[in-house]
C-alpha positions as CSV (number, residue, x, y, z in Angstrom):
1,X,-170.6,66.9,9.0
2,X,-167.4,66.0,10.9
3,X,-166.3,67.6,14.1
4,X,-162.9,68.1,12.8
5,X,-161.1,69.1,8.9
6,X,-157.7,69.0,7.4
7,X,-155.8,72.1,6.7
8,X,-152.4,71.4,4.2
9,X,-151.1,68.6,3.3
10,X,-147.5,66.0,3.0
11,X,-145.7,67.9,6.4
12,X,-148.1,70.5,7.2
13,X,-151.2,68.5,7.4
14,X,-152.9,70.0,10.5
15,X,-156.2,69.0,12.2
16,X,-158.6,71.9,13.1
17,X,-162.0,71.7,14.8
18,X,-164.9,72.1,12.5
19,X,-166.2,75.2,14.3
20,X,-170.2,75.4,13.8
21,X,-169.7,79.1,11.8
22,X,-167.6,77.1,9.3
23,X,-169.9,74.0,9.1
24,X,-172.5,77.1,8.3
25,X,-170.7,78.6,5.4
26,X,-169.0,75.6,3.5
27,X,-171.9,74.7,1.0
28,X,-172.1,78.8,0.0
29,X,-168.5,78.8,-0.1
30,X,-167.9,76.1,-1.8
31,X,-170.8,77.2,-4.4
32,X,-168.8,80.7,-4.5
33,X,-165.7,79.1,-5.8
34,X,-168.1,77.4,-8.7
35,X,-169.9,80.3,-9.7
36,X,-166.3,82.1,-9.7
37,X,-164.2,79.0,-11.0
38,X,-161.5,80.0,-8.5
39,X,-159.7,77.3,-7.5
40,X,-160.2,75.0,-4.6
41,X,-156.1,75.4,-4.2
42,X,-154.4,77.6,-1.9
43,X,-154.1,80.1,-4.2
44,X,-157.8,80.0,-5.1
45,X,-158.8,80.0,-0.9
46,X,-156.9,83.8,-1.5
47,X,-158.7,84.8,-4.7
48,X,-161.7,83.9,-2.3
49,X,-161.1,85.5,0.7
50,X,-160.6,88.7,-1.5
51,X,-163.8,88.1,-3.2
52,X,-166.1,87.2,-0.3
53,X,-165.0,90.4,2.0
54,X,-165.8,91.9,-1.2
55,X,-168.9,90.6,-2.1
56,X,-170.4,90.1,1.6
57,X,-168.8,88.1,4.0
58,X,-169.5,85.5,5.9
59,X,-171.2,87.2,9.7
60,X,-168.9,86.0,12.0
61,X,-166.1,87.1,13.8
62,X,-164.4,83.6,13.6
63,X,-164.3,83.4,9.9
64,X,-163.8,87.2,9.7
65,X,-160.5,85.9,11.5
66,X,-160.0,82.6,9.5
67,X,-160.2,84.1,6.3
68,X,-158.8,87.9,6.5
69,X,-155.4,86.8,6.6
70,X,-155.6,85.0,3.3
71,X,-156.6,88.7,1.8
72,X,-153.2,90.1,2.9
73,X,-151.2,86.7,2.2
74,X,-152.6,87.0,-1.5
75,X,-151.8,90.8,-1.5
76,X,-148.3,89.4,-1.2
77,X,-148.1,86.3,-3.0
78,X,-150.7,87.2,-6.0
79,X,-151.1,90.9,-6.0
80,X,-152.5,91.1,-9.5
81,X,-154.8,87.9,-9.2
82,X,-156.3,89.0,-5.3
83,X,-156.9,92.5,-6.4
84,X,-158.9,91.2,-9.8
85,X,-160.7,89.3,-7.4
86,X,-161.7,91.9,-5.3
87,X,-163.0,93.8,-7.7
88,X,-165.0,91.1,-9.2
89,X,-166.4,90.8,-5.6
90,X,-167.1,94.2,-5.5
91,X,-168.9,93.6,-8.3
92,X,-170.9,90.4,-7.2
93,X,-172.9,89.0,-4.1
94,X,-171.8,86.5,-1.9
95,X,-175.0,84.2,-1.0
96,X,-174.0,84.0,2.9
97,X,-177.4,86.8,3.3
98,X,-179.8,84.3,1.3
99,X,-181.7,82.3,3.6
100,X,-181.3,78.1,3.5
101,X,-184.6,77.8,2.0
102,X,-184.1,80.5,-0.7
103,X,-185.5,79.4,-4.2
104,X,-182.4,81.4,-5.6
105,X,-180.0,77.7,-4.5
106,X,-183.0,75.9,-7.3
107,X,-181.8,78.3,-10.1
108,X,-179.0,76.6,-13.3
109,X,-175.5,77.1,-12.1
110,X,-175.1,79.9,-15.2
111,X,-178.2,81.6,-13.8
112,X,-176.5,81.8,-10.2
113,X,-173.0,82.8,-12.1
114,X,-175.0,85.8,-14.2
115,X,-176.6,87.1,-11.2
116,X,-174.3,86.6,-8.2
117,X,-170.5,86.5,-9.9
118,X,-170.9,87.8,-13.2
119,X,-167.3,88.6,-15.2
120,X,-168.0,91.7,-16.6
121,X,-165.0,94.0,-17.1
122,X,-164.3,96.4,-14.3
123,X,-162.3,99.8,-14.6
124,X,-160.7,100.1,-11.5
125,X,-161.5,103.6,-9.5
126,X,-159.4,105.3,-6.5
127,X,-162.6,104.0,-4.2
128,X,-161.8,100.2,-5.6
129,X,-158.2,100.9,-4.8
130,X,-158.8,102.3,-1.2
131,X,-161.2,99.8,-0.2
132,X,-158.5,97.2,-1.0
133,X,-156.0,98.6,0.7
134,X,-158.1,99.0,4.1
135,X,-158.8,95.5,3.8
136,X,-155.1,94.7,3.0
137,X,-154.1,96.6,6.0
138,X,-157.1,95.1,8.4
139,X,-155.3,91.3,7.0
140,X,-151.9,92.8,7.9
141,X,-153.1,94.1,11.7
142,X,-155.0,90.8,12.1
143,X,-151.7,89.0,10.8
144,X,-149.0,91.4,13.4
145,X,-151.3,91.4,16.4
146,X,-150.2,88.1,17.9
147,X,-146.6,89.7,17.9
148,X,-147.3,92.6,19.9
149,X,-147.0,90.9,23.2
150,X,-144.0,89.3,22.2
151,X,-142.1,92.2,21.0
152,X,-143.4,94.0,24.3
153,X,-141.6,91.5,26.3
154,X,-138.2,91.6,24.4
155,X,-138.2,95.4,24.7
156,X,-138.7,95.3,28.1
157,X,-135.9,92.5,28.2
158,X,-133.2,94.6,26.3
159,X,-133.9,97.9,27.9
């Protein structure tokens, strides 16, 4: 696999390094946006995020940080869509806890979608509702917390 990836496109086309943790997740994840049919677009990389942390994330702190912030951004841009998703997560399993060698990756693709992402309808409850807004407001900290330092130094400038 490459040592680096694309992020964006046209101007904002931005070369990242291709960390080992994401080298690690991007045949599940990839396989989570086909058993969901979210799209590989930015708005589906939201409707993903929402339903991994729901579903079982990914262990590691760095994609814990890569992929939070699209929670909160989709809270914002796609309320209605991230929150669906969420709840479809909470209602799946993310395959980041299977091991590599599991017989579970030799099952059909609609065997895979029944078990792991199935599209049952979900009645929302106050604990769906809650849990989504802890992780909207983890997203939002994650998001602010570069800003801290920054507004610490202007305040000490102005005062």
């Amino acid at each position: 696999m490459d040592e680096t990836w694309y992020l964006g496109d046209g101007l904002l086309h931005v070369r990242l390094p291709n960390f080992a943790w994401r080298r690690a997740a991007l045949a599940r994840h990839d396989l989570h946006h086909a058993l969901t049919g979210f799209p590989l677009t930015p708005a589906g990389e939201m409707q993903m995020a929402a339903w991994e942390f729901a579903a079982g994330r990914f262990p590691h702190a760095g994609a814990t940080a890569f992929c939070l912030p699209l929670v909160g951004l989709g809270a914002i841009f796609l309320p209605g869509r991230t929150f669906a998703a969420f709840l479809r997560g909470r209602h799946g399993t993310s395959l980041y806890g299977l091991p590599p060698s599991s017989h579970v990756f030799t099952l059909p693709i609609d065997e895979l979608r029944a078990r792991f992402a199935p599209t049952v309808p979900i009645r929302p409850t106050v604990g769906h509702v809650l849990a989504y807004l802890r992780l909207v407001g983890l997203s939002f900290a994650l998001m602010l917390a570069p800003m801290v330092p920054l507004v610490t130094v202007v305040t000490i400038l102005v005062v």
